[in-house]
C-alpha positions as CSV (number, residue, x, y, z in Angstrom):
1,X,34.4,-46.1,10.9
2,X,36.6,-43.4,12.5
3,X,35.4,-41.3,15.1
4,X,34.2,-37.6,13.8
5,X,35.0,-34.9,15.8
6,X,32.7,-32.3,14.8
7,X,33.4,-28.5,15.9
8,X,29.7,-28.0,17.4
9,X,28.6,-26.6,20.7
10,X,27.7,-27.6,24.2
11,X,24.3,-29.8,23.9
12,X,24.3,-29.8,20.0
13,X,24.5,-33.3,18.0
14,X,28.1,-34.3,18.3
15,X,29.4,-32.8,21.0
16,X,28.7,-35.9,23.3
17,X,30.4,-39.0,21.8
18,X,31.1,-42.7,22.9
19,X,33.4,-45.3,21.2
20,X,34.8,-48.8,21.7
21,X,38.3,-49.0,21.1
22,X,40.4,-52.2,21.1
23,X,40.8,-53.8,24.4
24,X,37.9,-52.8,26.2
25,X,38.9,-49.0,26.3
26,X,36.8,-46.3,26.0
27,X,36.9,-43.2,24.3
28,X,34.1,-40.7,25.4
29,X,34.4,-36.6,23.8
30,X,32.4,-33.5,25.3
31,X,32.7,-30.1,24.4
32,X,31.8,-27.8,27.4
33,X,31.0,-23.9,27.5
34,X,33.2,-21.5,26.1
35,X,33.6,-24.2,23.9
36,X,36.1,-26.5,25.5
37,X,36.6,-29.7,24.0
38,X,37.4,-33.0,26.5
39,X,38.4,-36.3,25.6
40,X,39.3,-39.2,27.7
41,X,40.3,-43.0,27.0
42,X,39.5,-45.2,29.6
43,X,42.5,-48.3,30.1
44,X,40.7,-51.4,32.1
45,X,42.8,-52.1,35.0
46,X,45.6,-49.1,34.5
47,X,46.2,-47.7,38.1
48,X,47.6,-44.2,36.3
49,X,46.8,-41.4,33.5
50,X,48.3,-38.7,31.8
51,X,46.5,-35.7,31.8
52,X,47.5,-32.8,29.2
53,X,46.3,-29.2,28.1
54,X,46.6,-28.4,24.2
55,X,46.3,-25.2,23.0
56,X,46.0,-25.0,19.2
57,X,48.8,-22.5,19.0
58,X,52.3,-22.9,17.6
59,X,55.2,-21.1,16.6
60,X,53.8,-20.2,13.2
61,X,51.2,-18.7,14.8
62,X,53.7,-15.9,16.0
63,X,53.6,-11.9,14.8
64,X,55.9,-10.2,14.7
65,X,57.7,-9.0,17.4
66,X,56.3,-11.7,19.1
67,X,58.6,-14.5,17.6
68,X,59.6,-17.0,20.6
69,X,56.5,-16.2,22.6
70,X,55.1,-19.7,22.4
71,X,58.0,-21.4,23.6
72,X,58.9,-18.6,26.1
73,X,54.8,-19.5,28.0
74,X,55.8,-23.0,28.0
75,X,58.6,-22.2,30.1
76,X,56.4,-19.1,32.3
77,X,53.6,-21.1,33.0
78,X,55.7,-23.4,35.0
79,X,57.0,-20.1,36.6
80,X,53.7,-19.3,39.0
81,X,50.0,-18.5,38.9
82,X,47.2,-16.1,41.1
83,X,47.1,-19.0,43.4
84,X,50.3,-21.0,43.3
85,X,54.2,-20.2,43.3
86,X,56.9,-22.1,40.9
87,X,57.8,-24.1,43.7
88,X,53.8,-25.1,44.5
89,X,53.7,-26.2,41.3
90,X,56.7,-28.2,41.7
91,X,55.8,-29.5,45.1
92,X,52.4,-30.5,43.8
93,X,54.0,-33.3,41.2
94,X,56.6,-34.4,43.4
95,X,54.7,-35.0,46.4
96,X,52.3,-37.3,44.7
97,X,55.2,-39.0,42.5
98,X,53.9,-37.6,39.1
99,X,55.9,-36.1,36.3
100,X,54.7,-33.1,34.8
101,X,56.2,-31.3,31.7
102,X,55.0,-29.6,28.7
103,X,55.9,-29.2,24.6
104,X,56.0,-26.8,21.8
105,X,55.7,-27.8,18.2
106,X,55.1,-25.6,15.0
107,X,50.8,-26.2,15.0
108,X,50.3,-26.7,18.9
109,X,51.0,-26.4,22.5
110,X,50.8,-29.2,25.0
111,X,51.4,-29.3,29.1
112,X,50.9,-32.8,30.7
113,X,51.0,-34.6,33.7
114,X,51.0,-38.3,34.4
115,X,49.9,-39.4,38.1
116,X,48.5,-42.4,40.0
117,X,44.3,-42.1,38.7
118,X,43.5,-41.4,42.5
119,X,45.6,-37.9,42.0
120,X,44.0,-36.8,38.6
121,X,42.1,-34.0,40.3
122,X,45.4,-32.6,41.7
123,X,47.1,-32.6,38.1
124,X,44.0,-31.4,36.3
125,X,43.5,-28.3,39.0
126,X,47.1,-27.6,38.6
127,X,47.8,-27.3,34.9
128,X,44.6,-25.7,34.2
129,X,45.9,-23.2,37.0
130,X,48.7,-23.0,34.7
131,X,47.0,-22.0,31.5
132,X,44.1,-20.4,32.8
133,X,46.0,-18.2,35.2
134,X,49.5,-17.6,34.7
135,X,50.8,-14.2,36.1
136,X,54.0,-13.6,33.9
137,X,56.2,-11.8,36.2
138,X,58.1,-9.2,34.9
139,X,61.1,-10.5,37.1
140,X,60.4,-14.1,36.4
141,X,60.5,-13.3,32.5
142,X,64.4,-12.2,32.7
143,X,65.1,-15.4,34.7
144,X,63.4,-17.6,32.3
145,X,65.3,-15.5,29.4
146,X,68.4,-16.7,30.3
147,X,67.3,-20.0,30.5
148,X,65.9,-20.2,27.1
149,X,69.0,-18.4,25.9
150,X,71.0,-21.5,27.3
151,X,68.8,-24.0,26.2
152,X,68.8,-22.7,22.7
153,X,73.0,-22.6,22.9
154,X,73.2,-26.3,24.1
155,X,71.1,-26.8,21.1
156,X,73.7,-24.9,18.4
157,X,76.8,-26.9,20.4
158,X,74.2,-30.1,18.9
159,X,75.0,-30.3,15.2
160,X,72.2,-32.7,14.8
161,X,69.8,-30.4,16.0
162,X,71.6,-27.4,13.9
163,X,70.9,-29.8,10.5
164,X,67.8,-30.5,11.2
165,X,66.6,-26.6,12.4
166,X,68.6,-25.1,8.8
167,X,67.0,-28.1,6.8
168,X,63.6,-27.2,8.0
169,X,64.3,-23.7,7.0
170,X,66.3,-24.5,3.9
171,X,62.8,-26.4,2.9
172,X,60.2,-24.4,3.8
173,X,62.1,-20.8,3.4
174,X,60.3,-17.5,4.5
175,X,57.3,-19.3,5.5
176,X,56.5,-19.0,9.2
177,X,56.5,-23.1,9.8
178,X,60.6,-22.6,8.4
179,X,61.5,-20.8,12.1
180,X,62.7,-22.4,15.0
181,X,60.2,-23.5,17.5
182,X,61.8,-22.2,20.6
183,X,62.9,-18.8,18.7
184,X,66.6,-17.2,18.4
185,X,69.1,-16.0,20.2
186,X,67.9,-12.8,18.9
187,X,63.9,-13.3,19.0
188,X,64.3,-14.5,22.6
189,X,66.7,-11.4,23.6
190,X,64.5,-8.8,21.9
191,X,60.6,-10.0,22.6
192,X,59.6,-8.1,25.5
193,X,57.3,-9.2,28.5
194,X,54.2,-7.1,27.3
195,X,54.7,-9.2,23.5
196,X,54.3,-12.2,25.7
197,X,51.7,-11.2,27.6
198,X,49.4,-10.4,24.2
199,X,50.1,-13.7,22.8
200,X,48.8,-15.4,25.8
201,X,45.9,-13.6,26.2
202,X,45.2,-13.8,22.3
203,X,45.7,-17.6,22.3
204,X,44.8,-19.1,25.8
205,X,40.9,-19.2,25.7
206,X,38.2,-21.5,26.2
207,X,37.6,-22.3,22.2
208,X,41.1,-23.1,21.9
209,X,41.4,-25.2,24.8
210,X,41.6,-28.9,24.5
211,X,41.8,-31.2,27.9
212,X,42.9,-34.9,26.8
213,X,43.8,-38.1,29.8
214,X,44.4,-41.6,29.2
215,X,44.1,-44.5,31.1
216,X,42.4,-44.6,35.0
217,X,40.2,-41.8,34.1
218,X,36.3,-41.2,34.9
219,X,35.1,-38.8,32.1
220,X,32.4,-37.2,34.0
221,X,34.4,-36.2,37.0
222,X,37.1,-35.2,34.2
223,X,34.4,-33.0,32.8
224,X,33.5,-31.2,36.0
225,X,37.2,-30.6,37.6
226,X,37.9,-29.0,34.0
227,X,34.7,-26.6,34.8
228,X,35.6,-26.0,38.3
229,X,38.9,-25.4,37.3
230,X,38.2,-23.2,34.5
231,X,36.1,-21.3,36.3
232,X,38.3,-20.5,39.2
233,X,40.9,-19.4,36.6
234,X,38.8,-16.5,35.8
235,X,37.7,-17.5,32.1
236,X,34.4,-16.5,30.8
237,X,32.3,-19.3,30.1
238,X,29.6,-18.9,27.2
239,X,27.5,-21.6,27.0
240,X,26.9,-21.6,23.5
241,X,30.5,-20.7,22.3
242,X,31.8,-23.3,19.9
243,X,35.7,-24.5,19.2
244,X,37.8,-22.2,17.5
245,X,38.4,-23.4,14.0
246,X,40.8,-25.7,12.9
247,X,43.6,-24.8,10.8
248,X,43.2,-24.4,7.0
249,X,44.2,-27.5,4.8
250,X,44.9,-25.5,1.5
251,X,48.8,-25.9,0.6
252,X,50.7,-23.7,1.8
253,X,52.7,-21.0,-0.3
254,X,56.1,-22.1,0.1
255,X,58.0,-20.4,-2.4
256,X,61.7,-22.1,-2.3
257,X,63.3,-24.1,-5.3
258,X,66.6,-26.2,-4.9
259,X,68.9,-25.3,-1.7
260,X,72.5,-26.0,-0.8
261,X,73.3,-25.0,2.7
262,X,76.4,-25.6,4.4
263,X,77.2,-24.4,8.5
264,X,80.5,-24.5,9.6
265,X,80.8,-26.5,12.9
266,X,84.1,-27.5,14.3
267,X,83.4,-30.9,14.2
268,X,84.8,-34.6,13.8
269,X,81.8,-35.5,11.8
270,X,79.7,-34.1,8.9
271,X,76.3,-33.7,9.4
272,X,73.9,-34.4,6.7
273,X,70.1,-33.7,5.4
274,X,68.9,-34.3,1.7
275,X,64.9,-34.2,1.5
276,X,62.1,-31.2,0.4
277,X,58.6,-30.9,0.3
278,X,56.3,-33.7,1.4
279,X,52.4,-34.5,2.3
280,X,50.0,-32.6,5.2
281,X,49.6,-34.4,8.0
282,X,46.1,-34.9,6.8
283,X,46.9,-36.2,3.3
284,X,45.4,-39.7,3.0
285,X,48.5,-40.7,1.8
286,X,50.7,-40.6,5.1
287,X,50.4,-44.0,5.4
288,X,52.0,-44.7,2.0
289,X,54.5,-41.8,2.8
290,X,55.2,-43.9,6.1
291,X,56.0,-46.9,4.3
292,X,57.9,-44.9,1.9
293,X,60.3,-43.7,5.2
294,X,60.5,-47.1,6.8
295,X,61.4,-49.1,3.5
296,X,64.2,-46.4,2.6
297,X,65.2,-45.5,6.1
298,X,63.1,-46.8,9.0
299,X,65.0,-49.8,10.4
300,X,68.7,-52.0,10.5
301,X,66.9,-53.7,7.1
302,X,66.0,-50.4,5.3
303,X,68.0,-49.6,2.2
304,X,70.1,-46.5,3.3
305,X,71.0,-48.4,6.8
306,X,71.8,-51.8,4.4
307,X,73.9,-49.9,1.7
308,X,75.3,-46.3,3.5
309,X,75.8,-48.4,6.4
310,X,76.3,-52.2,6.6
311,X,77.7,-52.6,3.2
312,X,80.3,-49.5,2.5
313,X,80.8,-48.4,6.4
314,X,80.2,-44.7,5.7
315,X,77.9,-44.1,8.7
316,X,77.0,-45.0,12.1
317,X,73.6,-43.0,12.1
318,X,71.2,-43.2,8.9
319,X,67.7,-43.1,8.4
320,X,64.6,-41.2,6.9
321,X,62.1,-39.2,8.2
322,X,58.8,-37.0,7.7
323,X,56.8,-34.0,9.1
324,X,53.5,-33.3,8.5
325,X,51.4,-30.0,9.0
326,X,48.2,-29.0,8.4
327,X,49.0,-27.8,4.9
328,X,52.0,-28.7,4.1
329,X,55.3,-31.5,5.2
330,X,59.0,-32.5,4.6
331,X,60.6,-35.4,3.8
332,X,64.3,-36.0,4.6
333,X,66.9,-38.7,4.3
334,X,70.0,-38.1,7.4
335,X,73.5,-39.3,7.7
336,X,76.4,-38.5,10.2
337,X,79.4,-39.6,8.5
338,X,83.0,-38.3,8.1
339,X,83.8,-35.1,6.7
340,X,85.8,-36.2,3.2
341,X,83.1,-38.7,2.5
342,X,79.9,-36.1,3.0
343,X,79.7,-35.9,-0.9
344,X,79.7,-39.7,-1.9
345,X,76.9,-39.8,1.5
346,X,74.6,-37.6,-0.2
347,X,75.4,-39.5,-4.1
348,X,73.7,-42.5,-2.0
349,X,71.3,-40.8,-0.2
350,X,70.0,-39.2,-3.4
351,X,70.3,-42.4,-5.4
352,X,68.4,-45.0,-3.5
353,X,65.3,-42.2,-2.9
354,X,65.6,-42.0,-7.0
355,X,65.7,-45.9,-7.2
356,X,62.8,-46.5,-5.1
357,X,61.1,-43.8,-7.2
358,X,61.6,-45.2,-10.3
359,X,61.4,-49.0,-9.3
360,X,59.2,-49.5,-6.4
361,X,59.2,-51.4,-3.7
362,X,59.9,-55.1,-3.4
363,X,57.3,-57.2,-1.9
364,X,59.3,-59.0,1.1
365,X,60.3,-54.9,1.4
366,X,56.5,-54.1,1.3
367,X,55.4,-56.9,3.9
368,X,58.4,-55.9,6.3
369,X,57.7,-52.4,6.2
370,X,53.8,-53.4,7.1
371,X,54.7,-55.4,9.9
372,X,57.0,-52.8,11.1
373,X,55.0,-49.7,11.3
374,X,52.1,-51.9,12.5
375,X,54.4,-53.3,15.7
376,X,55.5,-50.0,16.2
377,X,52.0,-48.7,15.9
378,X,50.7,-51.3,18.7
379,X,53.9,-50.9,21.0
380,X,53.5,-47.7,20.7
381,X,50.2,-47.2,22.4
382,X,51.2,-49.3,25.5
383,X,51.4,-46.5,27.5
384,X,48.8,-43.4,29.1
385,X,51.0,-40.7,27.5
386,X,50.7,-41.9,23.9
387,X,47.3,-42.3,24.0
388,X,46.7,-38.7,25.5
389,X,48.9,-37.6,22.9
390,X,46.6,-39.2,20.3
391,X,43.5,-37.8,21.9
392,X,45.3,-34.3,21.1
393,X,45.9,-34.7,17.8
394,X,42.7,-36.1,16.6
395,X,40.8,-33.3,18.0
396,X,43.5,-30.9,16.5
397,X,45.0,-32.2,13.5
398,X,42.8,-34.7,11.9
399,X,39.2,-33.7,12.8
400,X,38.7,-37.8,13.6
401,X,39.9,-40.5,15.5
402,X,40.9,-43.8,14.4
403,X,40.8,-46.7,16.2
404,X,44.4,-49.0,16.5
405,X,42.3,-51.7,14.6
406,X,41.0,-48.9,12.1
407,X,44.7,-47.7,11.8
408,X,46.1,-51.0,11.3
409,X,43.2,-51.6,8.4
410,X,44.8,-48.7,6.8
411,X,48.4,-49.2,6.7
412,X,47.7,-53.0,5.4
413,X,45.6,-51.1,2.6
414,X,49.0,-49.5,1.1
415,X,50.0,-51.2,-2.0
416,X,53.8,-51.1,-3.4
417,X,52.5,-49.3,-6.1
418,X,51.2,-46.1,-4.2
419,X,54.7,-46.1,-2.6
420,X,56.2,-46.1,-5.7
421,X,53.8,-43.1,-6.6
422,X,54.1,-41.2,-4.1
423,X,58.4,-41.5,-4.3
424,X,58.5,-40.0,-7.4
425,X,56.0,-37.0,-6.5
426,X,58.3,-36.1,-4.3
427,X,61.6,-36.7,-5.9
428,X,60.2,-34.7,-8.5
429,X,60.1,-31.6,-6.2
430,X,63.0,-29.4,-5.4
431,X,65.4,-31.0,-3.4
432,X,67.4,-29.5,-0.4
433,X,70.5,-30.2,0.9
434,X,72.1,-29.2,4.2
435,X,75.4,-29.9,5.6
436,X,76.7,-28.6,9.0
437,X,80.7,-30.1,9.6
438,X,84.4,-28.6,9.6
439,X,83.3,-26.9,6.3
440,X,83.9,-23.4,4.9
441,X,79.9,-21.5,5.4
């Protein structure tokens, strides 16, 4: 049975919780005062760990005149604290030979740190520093502003990023998950430092807090240098606070019908997304939805890389893809191909998700796609920072944990015929496409 991760408090039923996972790890949860929530997965005989911070805040969770403030922190924290300077913080990784770095999606924040196990004290003291503490220069802000300004213009010279960033708002429209994660040119300019400064204090607490490590990690000791650290960061600790809340599951109003969206680029190929509403990331379904993906676009034997690809040469770069939220997703099918032939792309695109829809899945496609996700699912979990990140998003996405086995159980359980299902509920919606080439706006 999976794991239940149930929002309580310090000392009530659930908040202390031990499982076997394959392979003689060990997954052990605590929640702490002020409701901070712990997990950890000890690796037998793995000499490092990753360590990471969530915060359950994303860019959808911005108001406005705060838009870009989530990606903007990830960048300040880095940028100096009460006790430590930018370069402290950079001297601390590198003098130990750890990496540290952090991400922003749409639903959450994340800043990690993978080490040697004997320097996991270092890299939890430092990044809950970070979090707890960061000072948010007024100088450091216009530095970092620039910065993010030319980060987010290497990413418009990128017109594979540009497709996907107008597809995600061609799909989901006014609704905040349809912005950019790391802002605009214009958000980033505008926001000022106090903006910031609210939306950290507003979002950075204890109940929102989650600490996550994987592999040579000692939970209790975990536990306590997250106190300590916590503590010395100048956070209030109530020791019966509970979690904050996890985010609602209702569907989302996302009130957009059919969109064509071209971006002119000067370009020597076109850039292509067809695709629309999908699943939550929750949906009990994702499993079918990810055999869905890796039958019509996950590998060199899926259909679009077989027929855009191997059979008619129109493509170098194919495949399909979904993202799930807590109440709400998108599915989309992407080419690269050249401009003239951007049109006949899509016709196949289109056509094969409208095949599959109507006709199902084959079963040598069925057993492929099985045995795919379920190496990629077991090679994918090789590593400390995958199974931090899978700490993370059990405790903030799904509410439970399964186990590899348990996860392995499930996507064996899909049947062609929920695939098949599942295609044409989403065919049926409204469809989006978005081109970005040498093409008139």
């Amino acid at each position: 049975m999976p794991l239940a991760l149930p929002l309580v408090g310090p000392g009530e039923p659930g908040a202390e919780l031990t499982a076997e996972q394959d392979g003689g790890a060990l997954v052990r949860r605590s929640v702490l005062p002020g409701g901070i929530r712990v997990l950890t997965e000890h690796m037998p005989g793995v000499r490092s760990a990753t360590v990471g911070a969530w915060v359950g805040v994303g860019s959808r969770d911005e108001r406005d005149g705060h838009h870009g403030s989530t990606h903007f922190l990830e960048h300040l924290l880095f940028k100096g604290t009460a006790r430590r300077t930018a370069m402290d913080i950079a001297e601390a990784f590198d003098a130990v030979g750890g990496e540290a770095n952090a991400a922003t999606g749409k639903e959450h924040t994340c800043y990690y740190a993978r080490v040697r196990d004997t320097d996991v004290p270092l890299a939890v003291d430092v990044i809950t520093d970070m979090v707890t503490s960061a000072r948010l220069d007024p100088a450091e802000v216009e530095v970092e502003r620039g910065v993010i300004l030319e980060e987010l213009a290497m990413n418009d010279d990128d017109p594979s990023d540009v497709v996907h960033e107008q597809f995600a708002a061609a799909v989901l429209g006014d609704h905040p998950l349809g912005r950019p994660i790391a802002g605009t040119p214009a958000s980033i300019r505008a926001v000022p430092r106090d903006a910031i400064w609210e939306h950290y204090v507003e979002h950075y607490r204890p109940a929102t807090l989650v600490v996550t490590a994987a592999g040579g990690v000692d939970h209790d000791a975990l536990c306590a240098q997250v106190l300590d650290a916590v503590r010395t960061g100048g956070w209030d600790l109530s020791p019966t606070a509970r979690p904050a809340r996890r985010r609602s599951t209702d569907p989302a109003a996302i009130a957009t019908g059919a969109t064509e969206l071209t971006v002119h680029r000067t370009t020597e190929q076109a850039n292509v997304i067809v695709g629309g509403p999908a699943i939550a990331a929750g949906d009990d379904r994702r499993f079918a939805l990810s055999v869905l993906t890796t039958v019509l676009g996950g590998g060199m034997s899926s259909r679009l890389f077989q027929e855009v690809r191997e059979r008619r040469g129109l493509a170098y770069s194919v495949y399909a893809f979904s993202t799930g939220h807590a109440d709400t997703g998108v599915l989309g099918l992407y080419a690269g191909c050249a401009p003239p032939k951007v049109d006949e792309v899509v016709d196949l695109l289109v056509g094969e998700w409208e095949r599959l829809a109507a006709d199902g899945i084959t079963p040598a496609e069925h057993a492929r796609a099985v045995g795919q996700m379920s190496g990629g699912l077991v090679l994918g979990l090789e590593d400390t920072g995958s199974r931090m990140t899978r700490l993370g998003k059990a405790e903030l996405v799904h509410g439970e944990l399964l186990s590899q086995s348990e996860s392995l159980a499930r996507i064996a359980a899909v049947t062609a015929e929920e695939v098949r299902e599942l295609a044409a509920e989403l065919a049926a919606l409204p469809r989006s496409v978005v081109r970005v080439g040498p093409f008139a706006d």
